[in-house]
N, C-alpha and C positions, 0 to 999 in steps of 0.2 A: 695453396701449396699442399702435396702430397706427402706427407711425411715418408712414406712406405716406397715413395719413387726417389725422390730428391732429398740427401741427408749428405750429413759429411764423413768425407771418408779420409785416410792418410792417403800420403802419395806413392807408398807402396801400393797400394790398391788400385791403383788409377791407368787409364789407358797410354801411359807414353809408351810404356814396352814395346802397345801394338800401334802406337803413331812413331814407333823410329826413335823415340824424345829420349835422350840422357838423363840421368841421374843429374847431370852437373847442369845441365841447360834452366834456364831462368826462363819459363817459358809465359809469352803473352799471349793470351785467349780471345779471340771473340771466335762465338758461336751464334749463328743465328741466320736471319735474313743479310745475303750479298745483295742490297739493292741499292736504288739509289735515294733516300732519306739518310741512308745511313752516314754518308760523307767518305768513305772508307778509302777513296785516293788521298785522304791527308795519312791516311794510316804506312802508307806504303811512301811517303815524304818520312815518315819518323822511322822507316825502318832502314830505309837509307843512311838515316845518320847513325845507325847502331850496327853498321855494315861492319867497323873494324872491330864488334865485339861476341865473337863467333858463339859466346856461350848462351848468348840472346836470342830465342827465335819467337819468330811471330804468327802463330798456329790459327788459322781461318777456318773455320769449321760448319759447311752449312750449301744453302744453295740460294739461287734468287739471279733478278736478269741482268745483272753487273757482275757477276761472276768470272764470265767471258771474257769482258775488258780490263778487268782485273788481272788474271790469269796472264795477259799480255802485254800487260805493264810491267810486271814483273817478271818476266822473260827477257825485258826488250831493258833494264836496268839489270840484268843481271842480279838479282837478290836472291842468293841463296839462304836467308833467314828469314825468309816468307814460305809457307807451305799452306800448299790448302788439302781440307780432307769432306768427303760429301757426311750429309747428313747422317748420326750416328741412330740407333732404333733407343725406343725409350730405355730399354733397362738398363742401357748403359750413361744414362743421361749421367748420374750422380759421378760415375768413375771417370767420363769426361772432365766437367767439373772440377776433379780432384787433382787433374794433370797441370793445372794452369796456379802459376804463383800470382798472376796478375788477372783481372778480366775486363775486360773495354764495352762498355754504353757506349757505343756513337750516335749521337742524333745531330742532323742539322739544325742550325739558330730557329727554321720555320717549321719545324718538329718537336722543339723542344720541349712545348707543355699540353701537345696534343692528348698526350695518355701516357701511362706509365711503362717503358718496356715492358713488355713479360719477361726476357732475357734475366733482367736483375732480381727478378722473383727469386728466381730459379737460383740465383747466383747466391742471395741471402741464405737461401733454403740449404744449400749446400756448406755455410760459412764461410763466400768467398769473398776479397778483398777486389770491388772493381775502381775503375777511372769511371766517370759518367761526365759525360760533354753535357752541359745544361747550363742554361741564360739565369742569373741571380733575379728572384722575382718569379720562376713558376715554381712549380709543386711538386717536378720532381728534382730541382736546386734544394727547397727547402725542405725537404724529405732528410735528401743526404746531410745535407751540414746539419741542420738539427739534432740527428739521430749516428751520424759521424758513422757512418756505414762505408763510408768508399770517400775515395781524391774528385774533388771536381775541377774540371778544367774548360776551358771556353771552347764550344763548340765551334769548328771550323776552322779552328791556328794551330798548326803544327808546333808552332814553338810550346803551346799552350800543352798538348796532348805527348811531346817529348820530356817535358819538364815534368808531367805528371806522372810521366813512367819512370822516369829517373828517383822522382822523390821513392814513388812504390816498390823502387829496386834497392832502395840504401836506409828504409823507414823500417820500423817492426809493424809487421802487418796484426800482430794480435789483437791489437785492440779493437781495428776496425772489422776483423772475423767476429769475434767476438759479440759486436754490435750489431753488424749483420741478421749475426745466426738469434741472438734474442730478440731483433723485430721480426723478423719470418715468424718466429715461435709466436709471437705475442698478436701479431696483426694481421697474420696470413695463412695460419692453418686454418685448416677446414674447420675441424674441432672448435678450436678457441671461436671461432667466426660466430658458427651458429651459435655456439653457447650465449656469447654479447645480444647477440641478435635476440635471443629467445628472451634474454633476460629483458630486454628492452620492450619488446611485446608484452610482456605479464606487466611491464609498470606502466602500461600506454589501458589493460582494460581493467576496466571499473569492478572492484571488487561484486561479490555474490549479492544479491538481496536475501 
């Protein structure tokens, strides 16, 4: 992570102004790849069920070749608490970011311990509280609950990915900000990286003769 790109900001500072987003809207985030690992039709089943609570919207932010189908799922259901916006330019990453009370990791069950999102880097880096869909037993499951960075919830059940939004809308999210933003710091800056690293090299060669 980039300290100088990706930091945390208030939500005054943040893009809803220029996403349309209210003051009073609860709003749920993902940004990133619309494709298909993601799973992101269960996302539009949980938005459905939060249709009679107008002050809930669910902000899509990104590009990829599920987008289209997307776009017409949610036309053809009528949800007006889905919106999608394209890709933002970097310097606005961090005020993106700051817009979302929530942020969503979706991976599918056969995705799950492939690699680490880059998404929740970002997300940490910013001190934000995400849901992450991950199978108990890989390494980004024992990342989060170890380190109590974000809600985990089972990849690919809606019930599972409703429930975990509902927790993150009635929980205090400071703690898991909080926890977030000091792994980013500790395990993911540039800075701190090399420094372990270097430190690690001087104990690895053989003192001088």
């Amino acid at each position: 992570m980039d300290p100088e790109r990706i930091y945390p900001l208030p939500v005054s500072a943040s893009l809803r102004p220029e996403l349309g987003l209210k003051p009073t809207n609860r709003v749920i985030l993902y940004a990133g790849n619309l494709g298909e690992k993601q799973g992101l039709e269960i996302l539009l089943e949980v938005a459905e069920r939060f249709h009679s609570r107008p002050e809930v919207v669910f902000v899509l932010v990104g590009a990829g070749g599920g987008r289209e189908k997307l776009e017409a799922k949610v036309q053809a259901a009528e949800l007006t608490n889905v919106r999608f916006f394209p890709l933002q330019p970097n310097e606005k990453l961090a005020a993106l970011l700051a817009s979302a009370d929530v942020h969503l990791v979706l991976q599918k069950k056969s995705a799950s311990d492939l690699v680490m999102p880059s998404k929740l880097t970002g997300i940490m880096a910013a001190g934000g509280c995400a849901i992450v869909t991950a199978l108990p037993g890989t390494s980004l499951y024992e990342l989060v609950e170890r380190y109590q960075t974000g809600i985990l919830a089972e990849p690919e059940s809606a019930e599972a990915l409703w429930a975990g939004i509902n927790r993150a809308l009635t929980s205090d999210l400071a703690p898991y900000r909080a926890n977030a933003l000091a792994y980013a710091k500790r395990y993911l800056q540039k800075e701190a990286i090399l420094t372990t690293f270097e430190q690690q090299l001087l104990a690895l060669t053989p003192p001088a003769v």
